[in-house]
C-alpha positions as CSV (number, residue, x, y, z in Angstrom):
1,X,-51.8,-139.3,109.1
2,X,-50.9,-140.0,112.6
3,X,-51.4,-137.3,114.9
4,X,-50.8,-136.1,118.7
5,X,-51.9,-133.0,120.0
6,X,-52.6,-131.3,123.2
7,X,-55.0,-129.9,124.3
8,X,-57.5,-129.8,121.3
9,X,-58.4,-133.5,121.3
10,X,-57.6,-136.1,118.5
11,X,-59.5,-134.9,115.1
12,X,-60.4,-136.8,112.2
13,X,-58.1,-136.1,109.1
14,X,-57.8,-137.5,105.2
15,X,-56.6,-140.9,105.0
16,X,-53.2,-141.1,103.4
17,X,-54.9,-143.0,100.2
18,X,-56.8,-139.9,98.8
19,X,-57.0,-138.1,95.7
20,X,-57.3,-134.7,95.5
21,X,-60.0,-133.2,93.3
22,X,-58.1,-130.1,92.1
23,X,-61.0,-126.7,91.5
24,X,-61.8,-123.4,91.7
25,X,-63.9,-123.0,94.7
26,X,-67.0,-121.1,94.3
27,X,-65.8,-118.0,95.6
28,X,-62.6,-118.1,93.0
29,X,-60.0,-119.5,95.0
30,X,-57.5,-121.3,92.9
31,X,-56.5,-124.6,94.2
32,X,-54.6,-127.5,92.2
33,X,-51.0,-127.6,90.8
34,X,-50.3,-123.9,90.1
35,X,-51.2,-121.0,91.2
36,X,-50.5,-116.9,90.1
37,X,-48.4,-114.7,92.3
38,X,-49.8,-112.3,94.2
39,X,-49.6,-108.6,94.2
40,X,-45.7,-107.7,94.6
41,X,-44.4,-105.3,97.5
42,X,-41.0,-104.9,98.6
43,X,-40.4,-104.4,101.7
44,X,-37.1,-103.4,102.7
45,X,-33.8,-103.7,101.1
46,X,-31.2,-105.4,102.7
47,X,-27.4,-105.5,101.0
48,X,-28.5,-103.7,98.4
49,X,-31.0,-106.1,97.0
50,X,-35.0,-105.4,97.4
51,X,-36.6,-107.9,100.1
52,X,-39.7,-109.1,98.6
53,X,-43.4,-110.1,99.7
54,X,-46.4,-111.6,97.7
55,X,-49.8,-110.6,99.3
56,X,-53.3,-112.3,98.5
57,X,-56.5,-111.0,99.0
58,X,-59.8,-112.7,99.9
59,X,-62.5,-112.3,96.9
60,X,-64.2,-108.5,96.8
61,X,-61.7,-107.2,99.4
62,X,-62.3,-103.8,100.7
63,X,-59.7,-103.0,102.7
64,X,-61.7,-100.1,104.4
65,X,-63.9,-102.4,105.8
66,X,-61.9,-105.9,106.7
67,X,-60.2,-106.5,109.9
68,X,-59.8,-110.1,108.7
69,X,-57.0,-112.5,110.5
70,X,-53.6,-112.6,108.7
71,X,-50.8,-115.1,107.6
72,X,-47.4,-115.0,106.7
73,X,-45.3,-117.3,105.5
74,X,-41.5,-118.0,104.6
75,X,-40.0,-120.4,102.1
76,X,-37.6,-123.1,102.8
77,X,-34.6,-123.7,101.0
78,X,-31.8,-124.5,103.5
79,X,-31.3,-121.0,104.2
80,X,-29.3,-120.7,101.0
81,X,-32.2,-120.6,97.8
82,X,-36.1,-121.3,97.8
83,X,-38.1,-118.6,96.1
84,X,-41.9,-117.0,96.9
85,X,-43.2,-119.7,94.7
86,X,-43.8,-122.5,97.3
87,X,-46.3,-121.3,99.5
88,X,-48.5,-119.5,96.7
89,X,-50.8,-122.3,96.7
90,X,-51.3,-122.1,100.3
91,X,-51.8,-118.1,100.4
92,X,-54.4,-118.2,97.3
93,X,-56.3,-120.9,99.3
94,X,-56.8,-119.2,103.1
95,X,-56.9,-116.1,100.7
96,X,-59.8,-117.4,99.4
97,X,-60.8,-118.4,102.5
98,X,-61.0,-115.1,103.9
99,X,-57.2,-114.5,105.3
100,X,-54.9,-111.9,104.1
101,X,-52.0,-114.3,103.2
102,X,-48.1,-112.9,102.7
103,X,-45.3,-114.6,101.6
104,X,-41.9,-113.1,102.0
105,X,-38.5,-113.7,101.1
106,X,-35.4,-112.8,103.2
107,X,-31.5,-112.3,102.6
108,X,-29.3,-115.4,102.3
109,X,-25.4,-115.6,102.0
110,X,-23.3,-116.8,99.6
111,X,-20.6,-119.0,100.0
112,X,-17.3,-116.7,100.1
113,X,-19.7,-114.4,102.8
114,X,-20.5,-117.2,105.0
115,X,-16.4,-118.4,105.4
116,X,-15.7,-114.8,106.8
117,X,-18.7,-115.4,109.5
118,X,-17.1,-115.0,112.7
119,X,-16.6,-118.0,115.1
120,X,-19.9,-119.3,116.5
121,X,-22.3,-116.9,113.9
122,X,-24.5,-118.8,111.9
123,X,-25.5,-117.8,108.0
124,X,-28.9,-118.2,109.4
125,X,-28.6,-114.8,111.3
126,X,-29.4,-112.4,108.6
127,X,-32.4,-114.8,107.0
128,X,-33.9,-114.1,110.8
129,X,-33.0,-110.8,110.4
130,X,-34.9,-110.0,107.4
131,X,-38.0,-112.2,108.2
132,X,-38.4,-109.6,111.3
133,X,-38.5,-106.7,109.1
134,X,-40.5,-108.9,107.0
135,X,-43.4,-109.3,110.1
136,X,-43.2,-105.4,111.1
137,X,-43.8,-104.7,107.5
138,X,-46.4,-106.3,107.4
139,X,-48.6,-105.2,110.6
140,X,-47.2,-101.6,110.3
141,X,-49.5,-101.8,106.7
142,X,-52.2,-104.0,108.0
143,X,-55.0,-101.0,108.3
144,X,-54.1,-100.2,104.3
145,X,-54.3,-104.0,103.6
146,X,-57.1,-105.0,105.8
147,X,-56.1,-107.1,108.3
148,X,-56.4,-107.1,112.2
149,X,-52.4,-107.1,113.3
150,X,-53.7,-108.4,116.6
151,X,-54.7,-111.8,114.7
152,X,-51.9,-113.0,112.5
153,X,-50.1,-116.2,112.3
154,X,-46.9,-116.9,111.3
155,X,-44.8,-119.8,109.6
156,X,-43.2,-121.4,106.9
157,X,-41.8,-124.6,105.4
158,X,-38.3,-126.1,106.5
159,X,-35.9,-123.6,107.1
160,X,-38.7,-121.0,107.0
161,X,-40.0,-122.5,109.7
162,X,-37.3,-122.1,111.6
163,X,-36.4,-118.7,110.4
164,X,-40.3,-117.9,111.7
165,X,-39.6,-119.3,114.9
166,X,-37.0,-117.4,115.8
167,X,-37.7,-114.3,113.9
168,X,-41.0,-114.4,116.7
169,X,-39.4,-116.2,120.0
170,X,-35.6,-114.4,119.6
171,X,-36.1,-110.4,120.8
172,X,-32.5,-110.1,119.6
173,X,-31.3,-110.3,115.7
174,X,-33.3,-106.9,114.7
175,X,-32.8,-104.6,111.6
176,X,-31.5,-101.3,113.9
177,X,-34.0,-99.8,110.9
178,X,-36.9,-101.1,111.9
179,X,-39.7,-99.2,114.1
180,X,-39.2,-101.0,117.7
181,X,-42.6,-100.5,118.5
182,X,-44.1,-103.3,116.2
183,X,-44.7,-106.4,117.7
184,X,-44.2,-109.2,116.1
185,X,-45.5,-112.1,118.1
186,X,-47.8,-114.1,116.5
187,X,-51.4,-115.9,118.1
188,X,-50.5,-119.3,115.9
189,X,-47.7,-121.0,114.0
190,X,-48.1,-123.1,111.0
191,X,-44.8,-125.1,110.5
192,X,-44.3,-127.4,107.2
193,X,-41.1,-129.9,108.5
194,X,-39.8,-127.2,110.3
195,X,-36.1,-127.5,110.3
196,X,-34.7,-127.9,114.0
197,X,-31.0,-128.9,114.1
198,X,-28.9,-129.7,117.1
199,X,-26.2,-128.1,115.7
200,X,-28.0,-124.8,116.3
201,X,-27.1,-124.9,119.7
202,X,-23.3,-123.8,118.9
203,X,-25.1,-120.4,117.8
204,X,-27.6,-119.4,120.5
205,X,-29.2,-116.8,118.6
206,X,-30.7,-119.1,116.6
207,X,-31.4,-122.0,118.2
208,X,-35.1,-122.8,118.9
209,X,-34.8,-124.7,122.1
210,X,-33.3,-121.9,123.9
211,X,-35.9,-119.5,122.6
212,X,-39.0,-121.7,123.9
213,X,-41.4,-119.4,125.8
214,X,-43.5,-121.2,128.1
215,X,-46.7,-119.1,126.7
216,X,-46.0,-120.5,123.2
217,X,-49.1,-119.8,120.9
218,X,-50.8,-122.5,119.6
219,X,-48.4,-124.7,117.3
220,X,-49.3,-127.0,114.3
221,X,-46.0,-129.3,112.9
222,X,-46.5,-131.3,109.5
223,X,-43.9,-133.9,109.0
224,X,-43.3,-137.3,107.3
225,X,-41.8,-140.0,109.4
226,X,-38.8,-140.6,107.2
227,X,-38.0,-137.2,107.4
228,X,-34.2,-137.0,108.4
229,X,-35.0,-133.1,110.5
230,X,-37.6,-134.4,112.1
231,X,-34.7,-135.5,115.0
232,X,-34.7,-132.2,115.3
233,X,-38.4,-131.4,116.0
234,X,-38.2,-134.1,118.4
235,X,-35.7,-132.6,120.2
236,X,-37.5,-129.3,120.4
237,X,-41.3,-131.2,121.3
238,X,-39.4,-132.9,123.9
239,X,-38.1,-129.2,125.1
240,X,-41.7,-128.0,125.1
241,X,-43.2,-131.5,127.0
242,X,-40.6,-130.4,129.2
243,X,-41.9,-126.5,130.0
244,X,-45.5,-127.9,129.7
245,X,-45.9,-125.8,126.4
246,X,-49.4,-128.1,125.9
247,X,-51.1,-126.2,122.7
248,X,-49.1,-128.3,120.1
249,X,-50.9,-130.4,117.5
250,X,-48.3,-132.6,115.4
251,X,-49.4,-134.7,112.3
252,X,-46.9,-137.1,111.2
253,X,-47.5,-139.0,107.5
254,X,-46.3,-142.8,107.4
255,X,-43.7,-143.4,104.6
256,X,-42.6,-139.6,103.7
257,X,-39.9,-138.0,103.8
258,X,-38.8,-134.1,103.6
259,X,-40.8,-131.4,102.0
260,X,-44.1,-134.0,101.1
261,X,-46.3,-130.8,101.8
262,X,-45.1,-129.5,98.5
263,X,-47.0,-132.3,96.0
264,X,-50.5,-133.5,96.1
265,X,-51.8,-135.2,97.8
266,X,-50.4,-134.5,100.5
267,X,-50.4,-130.8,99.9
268,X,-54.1,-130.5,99.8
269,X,-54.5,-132.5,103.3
270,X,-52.0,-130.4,105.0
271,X,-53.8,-127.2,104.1
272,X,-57.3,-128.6,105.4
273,X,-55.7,-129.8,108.2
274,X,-54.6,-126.3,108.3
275,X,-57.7,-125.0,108.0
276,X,-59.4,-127.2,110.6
277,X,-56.6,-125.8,113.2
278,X,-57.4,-122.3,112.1
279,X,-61.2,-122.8,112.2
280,X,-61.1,-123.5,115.9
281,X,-58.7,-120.6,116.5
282,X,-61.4,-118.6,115.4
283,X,-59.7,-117.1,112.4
284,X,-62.2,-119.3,109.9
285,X,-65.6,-120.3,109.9
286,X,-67.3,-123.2,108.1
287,X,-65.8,-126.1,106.4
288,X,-62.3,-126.4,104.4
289,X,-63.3,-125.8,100.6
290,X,-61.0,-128.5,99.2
291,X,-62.3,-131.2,98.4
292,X,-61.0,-134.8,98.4
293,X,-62.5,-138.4,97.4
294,X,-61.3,-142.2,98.0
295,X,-58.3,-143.1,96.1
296,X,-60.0,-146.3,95.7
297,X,-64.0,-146.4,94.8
């Protein structure tokens, strides 16, 4: 993997050639092709559908006595399908690490509702809207789930990503039914080829660049370098350069293309890369648990 990032220092990272050995870690965190949902909430309802949320647990959890750091993240899907499935593996695993770990989905428009959008309205408006209830849910039931609010990252894959982005950066675009005392602003984002697109900018309200905040938490991006969004995150690091926004680590893979974080290997480096980033937030301690070896002995 090539990587830039500011101002952390250049960190080693699994060569490309690696297999991945998949295994329960010691502790009973499932890692490998599959993993089991986690325990089901819903969390609002939105258009008369239930909004729904997968929530892992580290091992022997007492959520009477854990203040542990927590994570949330949304599922890609072009802001029209996707499902809780994708980042299961990746919950189970800082789960097992000693996170509380949600994944959430969020409304999404059909066809026929997106032609009666008004001018300049984006379908991606309500996905935002829902990830925001999605966040507040979350905190307002940290004490019952045991997790510290004041330490949770947020992020997601593709457009998840970018529904997490502005979901955090964009004060506007709330459910009026949410509590407005709830914060949502996260101390770190974890974005999997977030999806930035230039043609964002014809609807403010969701476009990133205009949402930048110079006190940006620290950031890390995953993409492959024949990724056709990854013009977009360009765009947007450019933006950041620009405001001196300098707590961004990027990791670019040689040779892949949209969504690699989804199959091994590559799915097992980006979550210790994850981890590493994590660990020197403070929010883990100790070595990543997966394990890799040479792809060639």
């Amino acid at each position: 993997m090539r990587h830039s990032l500011v101002p952390f220092g250049l960190l080693p990272i699994l060569a490309s050639a690696a297999l991945v050995d998949a295994h329960a870690d010691e502790r009973g965190g499932l890692i490998g092709s599959d993993a089991p949902a986690g325990k089901h909430y819903v969390y609002k309802h939105s258009d008369g559908s239930p909004r729904e949320m997968e929530i892992f647990f580290p091992p022997n959890h007492d959520p009477a006595k854990s203040r542990a750091p927590g994570l949330i993240l949304f599922h890609g899907g072009n802001w029209v399908g996707g499902s809780l499935a994708q980042f299961r593996i990746a919950c189970a695993y800082f789960a097992s690490r000693g996170m509380v770990c949600a994944t959430a989905n969020y409304r999404m428009l059909a066809k026929a509702e997106v032609k009666k959008l008004p001018p300049g309205e984006s379908r991606k408006r309500v996905c935002v809207t829902d990830a925001k209830s999605a966040i507040r849910w979350f905190k307002q039931h940290a004490r019952e789930l045991g997790f510290d609010p004041e330490r949770l990252v947020i992020g997601g894959g593709s457009a998840g990503a970018h529904i997490s982005a502005i979901a955090t950066l964009n004060p506007a675009l709330n459910d009026p039914a949410d509590p407005k005392d709830v914060a949502i602003r996260p101390v770190a984002f974890l974005w999997f080829n977030p999806a930035f697109s230039p043609d964002d900018a014809n609807d403010p309200e969701i476009d990133v660049q205009r949402h930048l905040r110079a006190d940006m938490p620290p950031t890390l991006v995953f993409f492959g370098d024949k990724d056709p969004w990854k013009k977009g995150w360009d765009a947007v690091h450019a933006k950041m350069r620009s405001m001196d926004i300098n707590a961004v680590e990027w990791h670019i893979e040689p040779g892949q293309d949209h969504g690699f974080f989804n199959k091994d290997p590559f799915q097992t480096m980006t979550l210790i890369a994850a981890d590493r980033f994590l660990a020197r937030l403070g929010f883990l301690s100790g070595e990543p648990t997966l394990k890799s070896k040479p792809l060639i002995q």
